[in-house]
C-alpha positions in Angstrom: 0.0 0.0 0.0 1.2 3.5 -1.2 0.5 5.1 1.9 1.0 2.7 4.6 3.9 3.8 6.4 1.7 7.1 6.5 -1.5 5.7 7.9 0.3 3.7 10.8 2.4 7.3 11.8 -1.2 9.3 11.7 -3.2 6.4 13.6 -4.3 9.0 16.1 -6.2 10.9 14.1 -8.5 7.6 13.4 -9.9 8.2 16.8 -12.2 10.5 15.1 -13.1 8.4 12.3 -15.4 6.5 14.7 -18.6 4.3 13.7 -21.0 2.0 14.8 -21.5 -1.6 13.9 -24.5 -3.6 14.5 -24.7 -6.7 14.0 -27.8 -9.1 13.7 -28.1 -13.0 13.7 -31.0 -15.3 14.1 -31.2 -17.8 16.4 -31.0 -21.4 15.8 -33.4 -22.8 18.0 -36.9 -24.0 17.0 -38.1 -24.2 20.7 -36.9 -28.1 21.6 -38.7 -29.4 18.5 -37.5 -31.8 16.0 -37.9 -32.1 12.5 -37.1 -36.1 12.0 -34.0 -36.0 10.6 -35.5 -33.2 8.1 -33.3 -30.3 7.1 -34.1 -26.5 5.9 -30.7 -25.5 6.2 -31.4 -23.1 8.8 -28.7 -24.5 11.3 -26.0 -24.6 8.7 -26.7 -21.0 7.8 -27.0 -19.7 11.5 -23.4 -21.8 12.2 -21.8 -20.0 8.9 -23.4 -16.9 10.5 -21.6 -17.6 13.4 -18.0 -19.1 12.5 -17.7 -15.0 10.1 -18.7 -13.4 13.3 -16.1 -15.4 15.3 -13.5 -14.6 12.5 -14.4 -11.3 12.7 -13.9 -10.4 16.3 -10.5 -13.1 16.5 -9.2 -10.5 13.8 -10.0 -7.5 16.3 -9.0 -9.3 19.2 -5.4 -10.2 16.9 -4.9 -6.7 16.9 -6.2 -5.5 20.5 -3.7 -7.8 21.4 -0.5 -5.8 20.1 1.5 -4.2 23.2 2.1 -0.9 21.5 0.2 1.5 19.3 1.8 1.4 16.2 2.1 -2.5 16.1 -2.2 -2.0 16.7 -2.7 0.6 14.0 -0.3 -1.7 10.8 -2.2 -4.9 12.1 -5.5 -3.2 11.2 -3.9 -2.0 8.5 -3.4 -5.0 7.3 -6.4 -7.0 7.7 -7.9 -3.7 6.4 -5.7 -2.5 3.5 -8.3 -0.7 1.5 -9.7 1.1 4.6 -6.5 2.1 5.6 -5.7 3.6 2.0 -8.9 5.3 2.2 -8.7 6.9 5.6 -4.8 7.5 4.4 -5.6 9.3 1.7 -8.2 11.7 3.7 -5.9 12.3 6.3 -2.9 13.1 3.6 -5.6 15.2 1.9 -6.5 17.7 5.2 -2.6 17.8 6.7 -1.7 19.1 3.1 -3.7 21.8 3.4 -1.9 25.7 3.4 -3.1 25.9 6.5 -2.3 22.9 8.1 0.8 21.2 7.6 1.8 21.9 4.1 5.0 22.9 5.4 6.2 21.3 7.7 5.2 17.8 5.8 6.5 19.4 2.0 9.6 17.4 2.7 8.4 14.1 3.3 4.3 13.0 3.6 2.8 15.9 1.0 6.0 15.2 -1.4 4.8 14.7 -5.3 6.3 11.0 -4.2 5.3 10.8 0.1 8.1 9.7 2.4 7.8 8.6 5.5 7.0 11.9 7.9 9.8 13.5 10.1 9.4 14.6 13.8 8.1 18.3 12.4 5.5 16.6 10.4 4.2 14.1 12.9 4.0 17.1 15.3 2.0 19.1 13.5 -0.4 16.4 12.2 -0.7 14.6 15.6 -2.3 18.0 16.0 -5.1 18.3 13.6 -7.5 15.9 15.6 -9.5 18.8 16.0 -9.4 20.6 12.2 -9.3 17.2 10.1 -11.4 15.4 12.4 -14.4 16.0 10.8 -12.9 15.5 7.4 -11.6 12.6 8.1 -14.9 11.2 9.3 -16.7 12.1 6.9 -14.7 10.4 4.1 -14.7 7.1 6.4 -17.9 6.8 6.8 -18.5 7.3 3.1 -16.3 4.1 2.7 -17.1 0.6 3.8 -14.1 -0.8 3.6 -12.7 2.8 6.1 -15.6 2.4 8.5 -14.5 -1.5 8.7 -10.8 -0.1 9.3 -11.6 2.5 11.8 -13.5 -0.3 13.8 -10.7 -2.1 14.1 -8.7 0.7 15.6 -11.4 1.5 18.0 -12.4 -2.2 19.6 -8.6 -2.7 19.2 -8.0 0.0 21.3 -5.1 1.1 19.5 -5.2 4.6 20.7 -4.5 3.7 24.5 -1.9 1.6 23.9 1.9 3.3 24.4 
């Protein structure tokens, strides 16, 4: 991914790019009555249901299981590569701004070819939570595959981690 090393050094900003999941199954029970042997495929369906779900949260729990931030933020990153190009990209697109950090980032991550962002750079983007933020969300939530990606770093909890 173009932007990779990018995302992972602006995770913090994700924080903002928050949404809500919710999830619906059927149950599988018919009340303690059997069918003879018959099959609707209703119980395969509701386990298939189930076993997605369970991969699902094992791939959040993979990732809420990193010991430090960044090692959170490139494991969603990476179970979530279009998200994270997405939510990349929006976050490249604010920072690069005049009047954000279009200087201090020229250099290296709003370069005609992006580097990988000095001290200055991360300084001054680690503080635009407040002016991309909004931004940021917006374009996420316009994007499945950034809403999925931006859940990850929320029930990860990659934002509290050191």
């Amino acid at each position: 991914m173009k932007y990779a090393a990018v995302a992972v050094t602006l995770a913090l900003l994700a924080i903002a790019c928050t949404t809500t999941t919710t999830t619906t199954t059927t149950g599988g029970t018919d009340g303690g009555a059997s069918d003879g042997g018959a099959s609707d495929g209703k119980a395969e369906d509701d386990k298939g249901n189930e076993e997605e779900e369970e991969e699902e949260e094992e791939e959040e729990e993979g990732c809420g299981g990193e010991a430090t931030q960044q090692g959170c933020a490139q494991c969603c990153a990476a179970t979530n590569q279009a998200g994270a190009a997405v939510y990349s990209n929006a976050v490249l697109a604010c920072a690069c701004k005049a009047e954000n950090c279009q200087t201090e980032c020229a250099a290296t991550a709003c370069a005609a070819t992006p580097a990988q962002p000095d001290q200055a750079c991360n300084t001054c983007v680690n503080g635009l939570q407040t002016a991309c933020g909004q931004e940021v969300l917006t374009a996420c939530n316009a994007n499945q595959d950034c809403a999925a990606f931006a859940t990850c770093l929320n029930t990860s909890g990659c934002a509290t981690k050191p």
